[in-house]
C-alpha positions as CSV (number, residue, x, y, z in Angstrom):
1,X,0.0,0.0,0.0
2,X,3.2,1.8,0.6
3,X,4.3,1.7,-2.7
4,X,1.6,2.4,-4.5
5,X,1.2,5.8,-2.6
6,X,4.8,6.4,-3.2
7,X,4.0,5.9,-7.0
8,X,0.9,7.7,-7.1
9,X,3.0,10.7,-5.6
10,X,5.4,10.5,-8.4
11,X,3.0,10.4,-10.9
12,X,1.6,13.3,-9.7
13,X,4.6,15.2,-9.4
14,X,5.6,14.1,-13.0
15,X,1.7,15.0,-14.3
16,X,2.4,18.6,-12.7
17,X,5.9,19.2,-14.4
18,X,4.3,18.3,-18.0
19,X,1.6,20.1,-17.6
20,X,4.0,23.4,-16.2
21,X,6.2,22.7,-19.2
22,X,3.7,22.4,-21.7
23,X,2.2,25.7,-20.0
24,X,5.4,27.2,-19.8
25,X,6.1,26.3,-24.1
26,X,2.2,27.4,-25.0
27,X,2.9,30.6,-23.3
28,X,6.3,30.8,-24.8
29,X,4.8,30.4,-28.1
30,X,1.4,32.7,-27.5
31,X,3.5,36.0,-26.2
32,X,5.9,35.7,-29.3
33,X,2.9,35.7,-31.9
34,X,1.3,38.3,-30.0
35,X,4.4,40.5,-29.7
36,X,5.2,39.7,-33.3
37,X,1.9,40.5,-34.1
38,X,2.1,44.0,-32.3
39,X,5.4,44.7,-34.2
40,X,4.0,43.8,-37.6
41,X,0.9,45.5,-37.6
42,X,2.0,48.6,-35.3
43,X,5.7,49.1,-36.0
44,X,7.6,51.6,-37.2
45,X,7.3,52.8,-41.1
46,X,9.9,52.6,-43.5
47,X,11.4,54.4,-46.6
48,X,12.6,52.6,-49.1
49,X,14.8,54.6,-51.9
50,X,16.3,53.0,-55.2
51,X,19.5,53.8,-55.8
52,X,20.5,53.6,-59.2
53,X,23.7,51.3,-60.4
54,X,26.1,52.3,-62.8
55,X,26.9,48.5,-64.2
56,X,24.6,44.9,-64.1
57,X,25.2,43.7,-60.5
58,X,26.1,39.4,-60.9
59,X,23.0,39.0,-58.8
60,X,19.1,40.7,-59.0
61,X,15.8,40.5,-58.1
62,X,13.6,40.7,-61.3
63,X,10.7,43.5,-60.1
64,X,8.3,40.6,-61.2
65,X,9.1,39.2,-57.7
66,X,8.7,43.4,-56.0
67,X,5.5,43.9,-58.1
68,X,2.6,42.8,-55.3
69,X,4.5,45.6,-52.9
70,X,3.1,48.8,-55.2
71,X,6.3,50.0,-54.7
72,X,6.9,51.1,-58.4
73,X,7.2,54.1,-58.0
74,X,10.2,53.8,-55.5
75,X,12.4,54.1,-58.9
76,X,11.1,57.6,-60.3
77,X,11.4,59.5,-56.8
78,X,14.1,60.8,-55.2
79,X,13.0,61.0,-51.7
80,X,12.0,57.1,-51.5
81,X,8.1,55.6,-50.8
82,X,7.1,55.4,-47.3
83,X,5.7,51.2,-46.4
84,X,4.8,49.6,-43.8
85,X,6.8,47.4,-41.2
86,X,5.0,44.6,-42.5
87,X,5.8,45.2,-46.3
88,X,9.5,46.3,-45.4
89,X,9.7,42.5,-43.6
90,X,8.0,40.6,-46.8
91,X,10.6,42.4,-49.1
92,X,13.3,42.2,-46.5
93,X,12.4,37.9,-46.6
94,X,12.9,38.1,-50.5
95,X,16.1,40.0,-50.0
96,X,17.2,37.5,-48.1
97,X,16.3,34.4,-50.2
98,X,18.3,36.2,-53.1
99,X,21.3,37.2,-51.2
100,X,21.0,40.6,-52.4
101,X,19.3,44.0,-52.6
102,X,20.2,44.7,-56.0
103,X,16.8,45.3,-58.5
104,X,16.4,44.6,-62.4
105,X,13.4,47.8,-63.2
106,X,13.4,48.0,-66.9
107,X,16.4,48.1,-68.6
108,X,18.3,49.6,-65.3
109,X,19.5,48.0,-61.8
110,X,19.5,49.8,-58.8
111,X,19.9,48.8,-54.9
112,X,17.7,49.7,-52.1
113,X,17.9,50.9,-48.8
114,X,15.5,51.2,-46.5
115,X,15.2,54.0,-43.3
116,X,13.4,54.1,-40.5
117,X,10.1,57.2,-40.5
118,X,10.2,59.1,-37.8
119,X,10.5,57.2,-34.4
120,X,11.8,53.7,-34.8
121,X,9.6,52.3,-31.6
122,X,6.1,50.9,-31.9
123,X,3.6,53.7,-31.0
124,X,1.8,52.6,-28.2
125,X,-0.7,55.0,-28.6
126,X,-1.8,53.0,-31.6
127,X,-1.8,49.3,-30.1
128,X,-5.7,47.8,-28.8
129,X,-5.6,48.1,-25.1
130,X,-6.6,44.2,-25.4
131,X,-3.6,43.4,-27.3
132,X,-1.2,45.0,-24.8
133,X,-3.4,43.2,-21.7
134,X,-3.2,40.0,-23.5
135,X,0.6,40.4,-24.1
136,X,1.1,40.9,-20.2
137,X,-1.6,38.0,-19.1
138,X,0.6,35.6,-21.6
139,X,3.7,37.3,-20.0
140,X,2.4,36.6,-16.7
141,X,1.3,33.0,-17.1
142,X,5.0,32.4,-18.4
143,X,7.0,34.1,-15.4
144,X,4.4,31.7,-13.1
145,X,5.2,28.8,-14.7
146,X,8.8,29.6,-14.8
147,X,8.1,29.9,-11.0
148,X,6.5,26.8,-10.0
149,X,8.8,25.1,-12.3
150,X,11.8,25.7,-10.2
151,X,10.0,25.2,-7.5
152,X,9.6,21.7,-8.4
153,X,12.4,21.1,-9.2
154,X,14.2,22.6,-5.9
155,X,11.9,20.0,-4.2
156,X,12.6,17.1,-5.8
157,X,16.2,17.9,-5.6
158,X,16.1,18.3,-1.9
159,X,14.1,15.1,-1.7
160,X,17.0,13.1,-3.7
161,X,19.7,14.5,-1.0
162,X,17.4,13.7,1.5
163,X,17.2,10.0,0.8
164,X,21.3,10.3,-0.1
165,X,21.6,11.6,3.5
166,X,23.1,14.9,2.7
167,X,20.8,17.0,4.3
């Protein structure tokens, strides 16, 4: 009868670590789609400027591939289009796969270079109070789990140098 108590002890000290760590990865997870979320949809606006090249660059992007951005008219201004944080992150990705921010528009190549609008932070004043509770209540639920996950294991360590007659 002993041992079975003993065993249903451990199983209940092994049920409340997985479910702490699976809490502790959900909420992981959960705050850094919702703070990604926040920067994407509320972050700070870009300019991007085309800079024209005076010889073919080895590699390009074909504009076929920059078309869906509407950022055409980036190569006929001289002061650069303002986009969003979300569009400078989807060109930014395609910049990446190429290995390059060089640009085939037309018959010419140019490179471009992207700066910040204004304030480079996200503007709280923009962000849904329930996006920014949510956010902390994720936040929250994390830092506890973090909590009683240590916890846990600080007691089943001093129960192993118990039994080893250390303490």
């Amino acid at each position: 009868m002993e041992n079975n108590s003993f065993f249903l002890k451990f199983s209940k000290s092994k049920l409340a670590l997985i479910i702490i760590v699976a809490v502790l990865l959900s909420s992981s997870y959960a705050s850094n789609y919702v703070n990604n979320y926040i920067f994407l949809e509320f972050g700070p606006d870009y300019i991007v400027k085309a800079i024209m090249l005076d010889e073919k660059p080895k590699e390009f992007i074909p504009f076929s591939r920059l078309e869906a951005y509407g950022i055409q008219n980036v190569f006929n201004s001289s002061t650069g289009v303002e986009i969003s944080f979300k569009v400078f992150w989807e060109i930014n990705e395609l910049i990446s796969s190429y290995d390059t921010s060089n640009v085939e528009y037309g018959i010419n190549y140019y490179r471009l270079r992207f700066d910040f609008v204004g304030d480079t932070d996200v503007v709280q004043s923009n962000i849904p109070i329930s996006l920014i509770v949510l956010s902390y209540a994720i936040s929250s639920i994390w830092l506890i789990a973090v909590i009683l996950l240590l916890i846990i294991v600080i007691i089943n360590l001093l129960r192993i140098l118990r039994r080893a007659g250390v303490l």
